[in-house]
N, C-alpha and C positions, 0 to 999 in steps of 0.2 A: 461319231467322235472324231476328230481332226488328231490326224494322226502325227507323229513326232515332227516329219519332216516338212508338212504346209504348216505346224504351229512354227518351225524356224523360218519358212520363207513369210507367214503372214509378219511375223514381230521384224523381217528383215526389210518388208515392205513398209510398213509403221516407219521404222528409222528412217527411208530414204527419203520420206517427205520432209523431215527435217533438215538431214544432208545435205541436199543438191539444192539448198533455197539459202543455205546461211555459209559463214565465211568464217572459218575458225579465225579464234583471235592471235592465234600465233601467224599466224598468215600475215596478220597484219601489221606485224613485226619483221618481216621482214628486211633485208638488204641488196641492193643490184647498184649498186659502185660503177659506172660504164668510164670513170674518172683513170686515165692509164689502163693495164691489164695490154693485151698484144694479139697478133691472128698467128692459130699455131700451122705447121707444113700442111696439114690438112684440111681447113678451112676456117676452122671455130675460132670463137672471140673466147680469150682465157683470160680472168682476172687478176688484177695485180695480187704478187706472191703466191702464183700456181705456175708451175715451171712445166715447160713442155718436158716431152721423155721420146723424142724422134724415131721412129724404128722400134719402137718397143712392143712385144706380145702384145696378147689382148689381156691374157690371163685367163683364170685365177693361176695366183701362184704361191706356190708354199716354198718353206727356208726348210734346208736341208741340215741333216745330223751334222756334214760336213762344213755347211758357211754354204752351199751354192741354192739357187733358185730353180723349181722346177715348174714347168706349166706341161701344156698337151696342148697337140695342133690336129686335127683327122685321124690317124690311128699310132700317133708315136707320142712318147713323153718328149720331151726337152728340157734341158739342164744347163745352166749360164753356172762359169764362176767366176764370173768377172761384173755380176751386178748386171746380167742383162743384154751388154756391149757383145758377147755372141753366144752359141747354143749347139750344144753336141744332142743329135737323136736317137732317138733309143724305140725300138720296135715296141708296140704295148702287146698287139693280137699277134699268134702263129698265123691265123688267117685269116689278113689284112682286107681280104677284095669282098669280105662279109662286115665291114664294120666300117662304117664314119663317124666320130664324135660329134656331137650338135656343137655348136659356139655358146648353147645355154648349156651350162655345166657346175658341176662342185667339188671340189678337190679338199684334202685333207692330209698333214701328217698329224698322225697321232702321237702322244705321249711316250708310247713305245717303238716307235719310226713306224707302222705302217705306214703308207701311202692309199690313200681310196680315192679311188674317181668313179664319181654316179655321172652317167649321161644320157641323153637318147641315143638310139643309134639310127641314124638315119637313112642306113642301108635298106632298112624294112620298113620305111613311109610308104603311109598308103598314097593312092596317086588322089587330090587336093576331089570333094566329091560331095560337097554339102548339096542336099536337095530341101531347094525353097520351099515348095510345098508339104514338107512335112516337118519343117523347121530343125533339120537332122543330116547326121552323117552315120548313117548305120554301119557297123563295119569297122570304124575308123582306127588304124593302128601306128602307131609312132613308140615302140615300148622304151621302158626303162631299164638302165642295165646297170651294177655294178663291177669294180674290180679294183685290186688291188695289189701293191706290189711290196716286198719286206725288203727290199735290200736298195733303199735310196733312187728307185723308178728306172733300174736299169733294164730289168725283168720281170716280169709281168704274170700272175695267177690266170687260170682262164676265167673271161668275164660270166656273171652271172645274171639272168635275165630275170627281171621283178614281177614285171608285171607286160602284156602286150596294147592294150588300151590307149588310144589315142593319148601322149606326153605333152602337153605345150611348152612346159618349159621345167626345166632342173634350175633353182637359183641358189641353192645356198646350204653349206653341210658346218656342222659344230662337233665337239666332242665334248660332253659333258663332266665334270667334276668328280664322278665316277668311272668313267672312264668308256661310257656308251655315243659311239657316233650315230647322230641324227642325221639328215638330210630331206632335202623339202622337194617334192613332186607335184606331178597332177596326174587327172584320170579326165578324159574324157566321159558324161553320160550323158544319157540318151532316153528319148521323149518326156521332154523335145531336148534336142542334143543341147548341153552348157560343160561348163569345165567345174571341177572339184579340183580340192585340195588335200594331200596326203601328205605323209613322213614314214621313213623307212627309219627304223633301229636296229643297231650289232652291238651285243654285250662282247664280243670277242674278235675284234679289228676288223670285221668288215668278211671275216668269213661265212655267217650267215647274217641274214637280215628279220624283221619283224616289221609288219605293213601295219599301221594305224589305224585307226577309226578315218573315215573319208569326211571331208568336211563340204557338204553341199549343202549352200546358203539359197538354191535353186537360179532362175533368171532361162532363159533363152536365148541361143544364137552362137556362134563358131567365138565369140569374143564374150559372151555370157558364163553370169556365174562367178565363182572366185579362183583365183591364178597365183603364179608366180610371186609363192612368199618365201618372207625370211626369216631368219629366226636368231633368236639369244636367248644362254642362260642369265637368267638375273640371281642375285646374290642370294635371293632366299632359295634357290634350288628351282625353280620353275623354269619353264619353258616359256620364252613368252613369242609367238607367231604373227605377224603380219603379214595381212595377205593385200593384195591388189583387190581392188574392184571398180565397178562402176558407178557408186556412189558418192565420189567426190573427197574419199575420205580411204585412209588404209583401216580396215576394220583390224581384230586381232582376236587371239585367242589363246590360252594357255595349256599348260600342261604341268603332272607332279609327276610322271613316271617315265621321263624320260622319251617323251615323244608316242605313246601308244595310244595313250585318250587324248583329249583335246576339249574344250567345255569354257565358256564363257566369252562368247561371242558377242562382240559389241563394237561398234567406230571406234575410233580413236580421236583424238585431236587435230590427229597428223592431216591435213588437206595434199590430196593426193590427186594425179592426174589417174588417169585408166592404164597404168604404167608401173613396171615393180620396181621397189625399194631395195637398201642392201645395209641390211643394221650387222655393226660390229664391234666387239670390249676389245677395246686399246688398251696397250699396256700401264698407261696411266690409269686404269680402273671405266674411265670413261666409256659412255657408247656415241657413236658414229653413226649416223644416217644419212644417206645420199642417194637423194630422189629426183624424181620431174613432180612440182607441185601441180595441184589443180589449174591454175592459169599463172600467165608469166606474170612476174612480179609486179606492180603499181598495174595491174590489171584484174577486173571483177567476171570477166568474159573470157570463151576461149568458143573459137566453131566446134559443134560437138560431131561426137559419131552415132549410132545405131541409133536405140529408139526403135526398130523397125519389127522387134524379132526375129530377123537375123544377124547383123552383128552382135545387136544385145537386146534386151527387151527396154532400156533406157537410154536415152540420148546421153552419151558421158563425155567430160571434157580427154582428149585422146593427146594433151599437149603436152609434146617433148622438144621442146624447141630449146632449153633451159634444163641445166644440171645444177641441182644444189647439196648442201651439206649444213647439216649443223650436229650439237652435241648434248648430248645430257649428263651432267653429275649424278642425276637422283633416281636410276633405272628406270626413263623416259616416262617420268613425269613430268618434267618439264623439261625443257631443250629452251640453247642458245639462240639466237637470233639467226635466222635463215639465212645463207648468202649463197646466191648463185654464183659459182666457180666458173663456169663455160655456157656461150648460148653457140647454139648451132652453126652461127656465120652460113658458109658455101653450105654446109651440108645438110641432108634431108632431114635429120632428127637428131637428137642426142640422149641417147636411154642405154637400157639394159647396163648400171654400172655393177664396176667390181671394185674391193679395196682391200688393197694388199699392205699389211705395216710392214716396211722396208726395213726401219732403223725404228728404235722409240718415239714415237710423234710425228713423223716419216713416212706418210699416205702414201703410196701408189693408186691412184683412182681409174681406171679404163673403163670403154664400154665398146661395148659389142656392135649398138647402133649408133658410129657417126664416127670411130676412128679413134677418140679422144684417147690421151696418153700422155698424165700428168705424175707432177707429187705436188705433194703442198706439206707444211707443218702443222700438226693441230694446235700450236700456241698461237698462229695470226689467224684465228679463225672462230677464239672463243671470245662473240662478242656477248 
């Protein structure tokens, strides 16, 4: 009898052949305006009515009890009260020369001021050690840590370690309507090595946690598997996850308890590169997504990667050349019209974003890979 996990990769397999041969019809709805828009200090071509942010964090960043803005840089918080223009540091760890923060991260205040920050720490990377021949990294460790601070990110609890398992990336933490903070992980596993997906849960501010059901859609290779998702609550109480993949598409999956199960696994609409997403409720009720689609816009092509069984068992489009955004009214069933904000210019890639609401309707968007450091308004952008 075929057991749970080859009945989810055989139906995973089924979908891809649909996937990677068609072109969702939002896609083709698109918009890329190359009409005005400016090159920002860092290379990239930014569209008209997206404003550079010069010198600005990378992020994420949360608004304090006080009015001021906090993020994290390697092992200290940071605190702006001037909207960003400068930054006082604050120690997070007593014992600094054991902990680096990844620049993949998730930051939160809660409803009751805590402050949580999940990260890798990158002091206990393993050293880079895939063996070809067996399509694996046995061993592989990058873990996941928690911590949090009560008093505005001045001071700091000692961090807590989740799990040790190869981390690819930390993208994104919510606190839900009850008042339980989520956050999205991964696990490396193994034979043949691919990446999974998991969510940590605290019914009590991030003092302890509760690990998920693991999400492995299976695939092969250091880039296989499903990665770096993100998550929103939708109005009816669910959980709703997007994950990356190499299918051409953000798959997704939900939840009713608050992140511990996960179940209903399928594509989505969304045409996606091999690249994570970053959905978020604006205070307008609205959700926000700001991706790298499957190919650059008025294009049906992109040069792919793996295929091979080592990067992945599929050849997938890997393009980050292009930052887009659009919106949904109706808990992403359907979404605005697609507009690329920023394409690469000088710089190698433009991925991994974060968005931060500054003021009501008031974006802050960075990313991690390529420097970008913007705002825009979500009223010039609901076409």
């Amino acid at each position: 009898m075929m057991n749970v996990i080859n009945k989810v990769r055989y139906t995973v397999l089924l979908a891809i052949s649909t996937v990677v041969v068609t072109t969702s019809s939002w896609a083709q709805t698109s918009v890329l305006d190359k009409t005005g828009g400016k090159t920002t200090t860092t290379g990239s071509w930014i569209a008209p009515k997206v404003e550079e942010l010069p010198d600005m964090k990378m992020g994420p960043f949360v608004r304090l009890a006080d009015g001021g803005i906090l993020t994290v840089h390697k092992t200290k918080s940071l605190i702006s009260q001037d909207e960003g223009k400068t930054w006082t540091e604050y120690p997070i760890f007593s014992d600094p020369e054991k902990f680096e923060i990844s620049d993949e991260r998730a930051l939160i205040r809660t409803k009751k001021g805590a402050i949580i920050l999940a990260f890798m720490n990158l002091k206990e990377r393993s050293e880079w050690n895939w063996q070809k021949e067996i399509a694996d990294w046995p061993g592989a460790i990058l873990p996941t840590y928690a911590v949090r601070s009560l008093d505005g990110g001045k001071t700091w609890e000692k961090a807590q370690k989740l799990h040790d398992e190869w981390t690819g990336a930390i993208r994104d933490m919510i606190e839900t309507k009850d008042g339980s903070v989520v956050f999205t992980s991964m696990m490396m596993l193994h034979n043949p090595g691919r990446h999974s997906v998991l969510t940590y849960t605290s019914k009590n501010e991030g003092k302890s946690w509760t690990r998920s059901t693991i999400i492995d859609l299976g695939g092969t290779g250091h880039h296989g598997g499903v990665t770096e998702a993100t998550l929103e609550q939708l109005k009816d109480g669910r959980l709703w996850l997007l994950l990356r993949t190499n299918w051409g598409r953000f798959w997704e999956a939900y939840s009713k308890d608050d992140g511990i199960n996960w179940s209903g696994f399928n594509p989505t609409k969304i045409n996606a590169s091999s690249a994570p997403g970053l959905i978020k409720r604006l205070q307008s009720g609205r959700l926000v997504l700001v991706w790298n689609t499957q190919f650059p816009q008025g294009r049906t092509e992109y040069k792919l990667s793996g295929g091979d069984n080592q990067w992945s068992e599929i050849a997938a489009s890997n393009h980050r050349d292009e930052l887009a955004i659009a919106f949904s009214d109706d808990e992403g069933k359907s979404w605005s019209k697609t507009v690329v904000i920023a394409e690469k210019g000088k710089q190698p890639r433009l991925s991994y974003p974060y968005v931060f609401e500054q003021k009501p309707g008031i974006l802050w968007i960075t990313t991690m890979q390529g420097e970008l450091r913007v705002k825009l308004e979500e009223k010039n952008f609901l076409r």
